[in-house]
N, C-alpha and C positions, 0 to 999 in steps of 0.2 A: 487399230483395225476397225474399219466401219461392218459390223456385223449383225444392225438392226434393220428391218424394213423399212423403217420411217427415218425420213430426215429433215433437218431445218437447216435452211442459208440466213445470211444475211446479206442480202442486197443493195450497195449504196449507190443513189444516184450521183449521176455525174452534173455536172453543173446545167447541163440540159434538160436533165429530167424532173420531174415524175412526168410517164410517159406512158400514155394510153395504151399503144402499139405493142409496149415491153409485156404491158398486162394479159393484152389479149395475147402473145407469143409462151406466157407463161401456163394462161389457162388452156391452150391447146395443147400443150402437151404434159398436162394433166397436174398442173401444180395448183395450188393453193395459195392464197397472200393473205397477209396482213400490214398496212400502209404505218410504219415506223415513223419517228422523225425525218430521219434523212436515207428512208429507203422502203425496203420490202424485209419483212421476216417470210418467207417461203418455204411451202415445207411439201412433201413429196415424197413415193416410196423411193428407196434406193433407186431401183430399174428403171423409175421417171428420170431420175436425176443421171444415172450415166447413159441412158440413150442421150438426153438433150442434150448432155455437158462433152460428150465421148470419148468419159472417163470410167475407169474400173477399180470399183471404190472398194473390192475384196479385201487387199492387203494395204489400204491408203490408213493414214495414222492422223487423227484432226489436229489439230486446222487442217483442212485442203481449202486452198483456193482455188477456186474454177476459173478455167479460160473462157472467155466471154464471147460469146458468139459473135462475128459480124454483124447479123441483123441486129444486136445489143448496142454494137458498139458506143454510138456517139449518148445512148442515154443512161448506162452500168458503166460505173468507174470501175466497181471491184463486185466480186459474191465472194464467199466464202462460207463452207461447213463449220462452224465452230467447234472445239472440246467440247464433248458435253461436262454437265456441269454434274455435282456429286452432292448428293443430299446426307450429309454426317450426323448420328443423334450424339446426343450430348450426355 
């Protein structure tokens, strides 16, 4: 269950991109990046991520893959929310 306000994707491009347009379509509606090897890390509160995505991340269990917007299409192969990860002392 995604139950934090803050999230991170990971973004990979498709064989088209890296793509200026994607950038400026992410920072409009209010995300964040950091330019990976072969994508975006994007991060963003929950309620950025399911207005853009028009998904309802209440009861969603990570992974979730997002559906890729049209305007994305030809330059996002894939996004994706990741598990988060789990920091264990020893």
């Amino acid at each position: 269950m995604i139950d934090w306000p803050y999230v991170e994707a990971i973004l990979e491009w498709s064989q088209r991109g890296p793509n200026a347009a994607t950038e400026d379509w992410l920072v409009a509606r209010g995300f964040q990046f950091v330019p990976m090897r072969e994508g975006l890390l994007v991060t963003g509160s929950r309620s950025a991520f399911e207005r853009a995505f028009e998904i309802d991340l209440e009861h969603a269990e990570p992974p979730v893959r997002l559906e890729i917007p049209g305007d994305l299409g030809e330059a996002v192969a894939s996004m994706t929310i990741p598990a988060p990860r789990r920091i264990t002392s020893t």
